[in-house]
N, C-alpha and C positions, 0 to 999 in steps of 0.2 A: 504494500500500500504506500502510497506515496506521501510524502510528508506536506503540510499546509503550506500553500504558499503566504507570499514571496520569499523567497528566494535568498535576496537583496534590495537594498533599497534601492528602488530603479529612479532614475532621475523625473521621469514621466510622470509617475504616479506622484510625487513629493509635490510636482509643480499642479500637477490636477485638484492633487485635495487642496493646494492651500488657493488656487484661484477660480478650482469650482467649474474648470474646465478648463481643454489642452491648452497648454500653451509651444510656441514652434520659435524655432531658433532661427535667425535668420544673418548665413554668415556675409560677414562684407570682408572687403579689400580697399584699404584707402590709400596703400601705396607710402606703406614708411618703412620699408625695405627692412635690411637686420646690419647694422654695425661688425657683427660678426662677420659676416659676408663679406665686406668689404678689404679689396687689397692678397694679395698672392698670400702674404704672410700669415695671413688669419687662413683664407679658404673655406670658413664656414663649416657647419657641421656635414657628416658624410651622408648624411641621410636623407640632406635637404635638396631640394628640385630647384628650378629656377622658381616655381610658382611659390613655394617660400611656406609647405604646408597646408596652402588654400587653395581657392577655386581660379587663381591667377587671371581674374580680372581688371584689374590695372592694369597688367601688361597687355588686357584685350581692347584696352581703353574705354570700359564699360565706368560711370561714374555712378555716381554713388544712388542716384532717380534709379536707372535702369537696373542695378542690382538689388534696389529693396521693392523694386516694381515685381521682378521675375519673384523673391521670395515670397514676398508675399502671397501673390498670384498660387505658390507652390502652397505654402502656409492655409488657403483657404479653400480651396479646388481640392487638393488632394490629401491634407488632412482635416478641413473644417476647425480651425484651428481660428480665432477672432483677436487673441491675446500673442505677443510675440516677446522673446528677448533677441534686441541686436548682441550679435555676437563680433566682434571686429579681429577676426581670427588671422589672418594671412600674414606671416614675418612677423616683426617686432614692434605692437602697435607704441611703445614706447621711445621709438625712433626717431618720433617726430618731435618738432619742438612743441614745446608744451601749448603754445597758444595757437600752434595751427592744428596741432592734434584736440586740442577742445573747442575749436572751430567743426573742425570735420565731425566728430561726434554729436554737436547739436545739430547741426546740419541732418544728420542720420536721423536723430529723433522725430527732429520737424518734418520731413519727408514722409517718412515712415508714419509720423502721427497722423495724416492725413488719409492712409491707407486700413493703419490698422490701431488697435491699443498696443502701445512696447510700455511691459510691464517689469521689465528688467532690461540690465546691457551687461555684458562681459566680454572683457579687453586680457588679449592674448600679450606675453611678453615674455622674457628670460628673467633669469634670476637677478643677473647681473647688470640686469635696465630696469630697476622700480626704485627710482627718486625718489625722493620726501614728498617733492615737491608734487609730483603724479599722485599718490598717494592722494594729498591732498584735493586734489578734483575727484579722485574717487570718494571720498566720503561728501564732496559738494553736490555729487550724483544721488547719493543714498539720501543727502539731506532733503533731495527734490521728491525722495518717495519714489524712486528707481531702486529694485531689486540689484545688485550691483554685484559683478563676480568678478575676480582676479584670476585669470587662467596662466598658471606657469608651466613652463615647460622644465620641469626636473629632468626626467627623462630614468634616471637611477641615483643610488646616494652613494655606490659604490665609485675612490675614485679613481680608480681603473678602467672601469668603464667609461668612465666622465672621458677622461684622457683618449680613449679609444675611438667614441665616435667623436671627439675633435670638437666637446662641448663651448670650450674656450672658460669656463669657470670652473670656482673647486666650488665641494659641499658647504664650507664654511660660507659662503656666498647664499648659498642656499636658507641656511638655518638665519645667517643676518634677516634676511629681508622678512623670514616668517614672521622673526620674533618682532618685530618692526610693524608687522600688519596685526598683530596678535589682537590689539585694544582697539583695531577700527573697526566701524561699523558694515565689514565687506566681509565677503564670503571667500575661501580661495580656495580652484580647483586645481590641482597637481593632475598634471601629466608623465605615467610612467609607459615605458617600454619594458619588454620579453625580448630576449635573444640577442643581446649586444654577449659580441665573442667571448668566450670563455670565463661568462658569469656563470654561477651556480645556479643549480633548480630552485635555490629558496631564495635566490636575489631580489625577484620580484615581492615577495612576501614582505622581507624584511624590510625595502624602501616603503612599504605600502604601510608598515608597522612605524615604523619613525615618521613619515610623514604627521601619518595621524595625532600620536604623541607630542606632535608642536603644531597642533590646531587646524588643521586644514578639514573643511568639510567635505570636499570630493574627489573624486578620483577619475581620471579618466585612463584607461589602459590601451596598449597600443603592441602591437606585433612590428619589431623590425623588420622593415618589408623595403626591397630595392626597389627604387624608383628609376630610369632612364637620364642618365645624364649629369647621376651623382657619381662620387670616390664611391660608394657603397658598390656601385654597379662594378666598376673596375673590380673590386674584391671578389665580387659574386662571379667574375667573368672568368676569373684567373684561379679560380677554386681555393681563396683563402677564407674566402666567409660565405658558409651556408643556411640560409636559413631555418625556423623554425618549420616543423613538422604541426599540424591542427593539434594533433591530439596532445603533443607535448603543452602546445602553447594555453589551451583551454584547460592543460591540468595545472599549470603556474597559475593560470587566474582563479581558477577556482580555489586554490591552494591561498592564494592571498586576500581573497575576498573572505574566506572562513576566520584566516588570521587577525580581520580588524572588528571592530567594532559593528553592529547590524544597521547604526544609525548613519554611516556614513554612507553617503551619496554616493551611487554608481552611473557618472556618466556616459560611460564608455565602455564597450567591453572589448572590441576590435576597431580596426581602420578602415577608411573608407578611400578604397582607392581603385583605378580601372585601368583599360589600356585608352592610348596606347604607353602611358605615362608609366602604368605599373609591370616591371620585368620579373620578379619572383617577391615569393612564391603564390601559383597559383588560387589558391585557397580562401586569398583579401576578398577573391570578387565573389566567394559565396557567403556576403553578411551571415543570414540568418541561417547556415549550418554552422557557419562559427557559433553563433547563440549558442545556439540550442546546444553543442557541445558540452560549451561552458558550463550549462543551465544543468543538463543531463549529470555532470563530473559531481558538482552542488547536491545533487540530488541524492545520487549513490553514499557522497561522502554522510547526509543527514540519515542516511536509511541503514549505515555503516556507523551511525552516532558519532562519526568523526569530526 
C-alpha cells in the first residue's frame, strides 16, 4: 500500500494554498550578462551556454513587452493560471547597475501588471554578486507586498567541485551572503546540481543539509547535463566527463530530499532543457519520467521506513 501523499513539499501546491489558486512563473531575460563570463581568464562556468541558463532572448532581441506577452499568453491558455511570479532568470540579474537593473524590473511589473496579477518576483544571481546594496531593493520589493525570492546559484558546497566546474567563488562566499540575507524579509532558493566529477553519492544530500541549516527555504535541483558549445561538451567529447545515468541521479535526489526537512520547498526536481542546444544525456528531455522516478525512489524509500 502506498504511503499518503505528498511526497515533498512541491513548490505548486505551497503557492496554491496560500493564493487560493495556481500561480505561473514567468521567466524573463533582461540582458545583464555574468561578470564571470567575461574575459579568456575567467571563461565562465563549464556548464554554461551562450544563452546564460535561460531562454536567450536578449540575444533574440525579444524585449521585455514581447517576453511577458508570450508568458503570459502561456500562463493563461495552457495553465489557466490568472496570478504570476516574474522570475528574471537568465545570467546574473545582478550584473547590472543597480539603477538600471531596478529600472528594468519595474518596467517588468508594469507591463506585466496590465496583462496579469504578479504576485511575487524572483531574481536569479551568484553568490558572489549580492551587494548590500541589491539587497536592499529586494526588501523595497517585499515592502510593496511583492512575494520576493532570491535564487542562487550554489550549484554544490563541496570545494572541489566548486573549482571543477570553474564556479569562480569559494563556499565561504556562499555562507557570507546567506548569513547577510538571514534577517531580510526575502525568501532564498538555492540551486544544487548531481554529477559534477568525482563527487560522492551523498554530495548532493549533504549541500542540501547545510544549505538548509543556514536558512534557505528552497531548493531547486539540477542534473549536470552538456549543453552545445560549453568546456563541458569538450569533456563529454573526449570521454573525461560522463554523465549521470536517471536512475542514479533520481536516487541522489530522493536521497536528499529525505535528508532535509518536509517543510522545505521543492522547486525543482530536474532541468529543462532540448535540442538542439542539449548534447547529453538523453534522459533531460523526458521531464516527467524523470519525476516520477524521483517520486517512485521516495516512495519505496517511505514503504522501506527509510
Amino acid at each position: 500500500m502506498f504511503p499518503n501523499l505528498p511526497l515533498y513539499c512541491k513548490w505548486s501546491t505551497v503557492l496554491k494554498e496560500k493564493y487560493g489558486e495556481r500561480v505561473q512563473k514567468i521567466s524573463l531575460d533582461i540582458g545583464a550578462g555574468c561578470p564571470h563570463r567575461d574575459g579568456l581568464e575567467k571563461g565562465g562556468c563549464i556548464f554554461c551556454d551562450a544563452r546564460g541558463g535561460g531562454s536567450g532572448a536578449w540575444l533574440e532581441s525579444l524585449g521585455l513587452d514581447e517576453q511577458i506577452s508570450r508568458g503570459v499568453r502561456v500562463a493563461l491558455y495552457r495553465y489557466h493560471a490568472h496570478k504570476t511570479i516574474l522570475y528574471f532568470q537568465s545570467y546574473t540579474s545582478t550584473n547590472l547597475p543597480l539603477p538600471l537593473l531596478r529600472e528594468r524590473v519595474h518596467n517588468a511589473i508594469e507591463i506585466a501588471g496590465k496583462r496579469t496579477e504578479v504576485v511575487g518576483l524572483a531574481l536569479g544571481t551568484r553568490p558572489d554578486m549580492v551587494p548590500d546594496e541589491f539587497l536592499g531593493f529586494l526588501v523595497d520589493l517585499s515592502d510593496k507586498g511583492y512575494e520576493v525570492w532570491l535564487e542562487l546559484g550554489v550549484q554544490t558546497i563541496n570545494e572541489e567541485g566548486l573549482n571543477w566546474l570553474n564556479r569562480g567563488h569559494t563556499l565561504s562566499c556562499v555562507e557570507d551572503t546567506l548569513e547577510r540575507i538571514s534577517s531580510l524579509p526575502i525568501s532564498t532558493c538555492a540551486h544544487l546540481m548531481s554529477g559534477i566529477k568525482n563527487e560522492s553519492r551523498e554530495q548532493l544530500s549533504l549541500s542540501a543539509q547545510w544549505l538548509v541549516e543556514r536558512g534557505i527555504a528552497a531548493l531547486k535541483f539540477h542534473p549536470l547535463h552538456i549543453l552545445r558549445g560549453t568546456r563541458l561538451e569538450q569533456f563529454f567529447l573526449d570521454g573525461s566527463y560522463i554523465p549521470l545515468q536517471l536512475d542514479e541521479y533520481a536516487r541522489r535526489v530522493a536521497c536528499a530530499i529525505k535528508a532535509i526537512p518536509s517543510s522545505v520547498i521543492i522547486q525543482r526536481l530536474t532541468a529543462d532543457a532540448r535540442y538542439p542546444w542539449l548534447v547529453a544525456p538523453d534522459w533531460i528531455l523526458k521531464k516527467n519520467l524523470v519525476i516520477r522516478q524521483i517520486e517512485m525512489d521516495l516512495v519505496r524509500d517511505d514503504l522501506l521506513g527509510i
